[in-house]
C-alpha atoms as one frame of an Amber mdcrd trajectory, in Angstrom:
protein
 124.194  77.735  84.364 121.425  80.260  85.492 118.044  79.825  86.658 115.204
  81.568  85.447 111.863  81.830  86.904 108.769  82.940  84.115 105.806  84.986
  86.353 102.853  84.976  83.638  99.447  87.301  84.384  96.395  85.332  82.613
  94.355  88.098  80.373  90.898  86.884  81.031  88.017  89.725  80.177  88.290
  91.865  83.876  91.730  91.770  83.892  92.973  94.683  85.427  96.655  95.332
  84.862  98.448  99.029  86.194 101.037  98.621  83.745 103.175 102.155  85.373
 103.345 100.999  88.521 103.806  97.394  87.713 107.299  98.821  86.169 108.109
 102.270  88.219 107.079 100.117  91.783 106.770  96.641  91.614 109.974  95.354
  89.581 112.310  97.691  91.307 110.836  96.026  94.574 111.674  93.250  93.222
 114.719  94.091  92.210 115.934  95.326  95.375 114.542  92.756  97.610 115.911
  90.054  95.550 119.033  91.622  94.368 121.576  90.462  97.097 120.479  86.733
  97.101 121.305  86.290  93.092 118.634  88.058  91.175 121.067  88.749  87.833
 118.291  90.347  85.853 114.684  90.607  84.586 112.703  91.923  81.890 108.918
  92.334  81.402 106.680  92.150  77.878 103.059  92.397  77.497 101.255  90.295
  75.099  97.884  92.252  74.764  97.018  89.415  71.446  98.301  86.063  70.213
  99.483  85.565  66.756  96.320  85.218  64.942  95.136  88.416  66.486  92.839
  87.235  69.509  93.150  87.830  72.773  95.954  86.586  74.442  95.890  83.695
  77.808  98.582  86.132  79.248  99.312  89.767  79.223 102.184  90.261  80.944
 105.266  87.952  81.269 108.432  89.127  83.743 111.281  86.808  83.255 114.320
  86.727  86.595 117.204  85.412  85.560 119.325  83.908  88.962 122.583  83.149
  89.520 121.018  79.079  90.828 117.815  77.694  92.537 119.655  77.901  95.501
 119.726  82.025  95.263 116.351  81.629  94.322 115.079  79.682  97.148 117.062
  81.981  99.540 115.118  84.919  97.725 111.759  83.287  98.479 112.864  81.918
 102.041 114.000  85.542 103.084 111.433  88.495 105.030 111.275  90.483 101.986
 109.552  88.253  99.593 106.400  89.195 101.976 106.558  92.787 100.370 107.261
  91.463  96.963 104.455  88.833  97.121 101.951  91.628  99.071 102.448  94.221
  96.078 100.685  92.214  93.911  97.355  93.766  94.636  98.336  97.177  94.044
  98.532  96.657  90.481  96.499  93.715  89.538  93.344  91.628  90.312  94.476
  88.387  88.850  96.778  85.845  90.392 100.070  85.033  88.734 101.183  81.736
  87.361 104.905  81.401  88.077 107.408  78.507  86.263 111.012  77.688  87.170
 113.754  76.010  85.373 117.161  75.936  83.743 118.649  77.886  81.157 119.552
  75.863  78.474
């Protein structure tokens, strides 16, 4: 069974959000930090309104699928989640909300 882990970006009014880097620099940092400890995959969508047209609570969602929580935790426990954790100011001025559970 995998593990995924759900990294939301709230959307309030200043967001700022560098979209190209975000996916040409950040998730392949991810992905290469991560990769060798069980990172499986991930995938990214933005969600600039909600259904009935106002502005969304998030704008951008990544989802990482792992191969358990104990690749995960390994991930997180290892030197290179400083670099993935420290990019996050280089393409956004809000802080991320971040969920983990099982796939079902």
């Amino acid at each position: 069974m995998t593990f995924t882990v759900a990294i939301m970006y709230p959307n309030p009014e200043h967001v700022e959000f560098n979209d190209d880097y975000y996916m040409k620099t950040h998730m392949p940092l991810v992905e290469k930090s991560w990769k060798s400890f069980g990172l499986i995959s991930w995938r990214v969508n933005k969600f600039p309104a909600a259904l009935d047209g106002s502005r969304s609570e998030y704008l951008i969602q990544a989802t990482l699928e792992w191969e358990s929580e104990d690749a995960l935790k390994a991930a997180l426990g290892s030197p290179a989640s400083a670099d993935v954790f420290g990019d996050i100011p280089n393409f956004t001025n809000v802080k991320p909300i971040s969920l983990k559970g099982v796939t079902l």
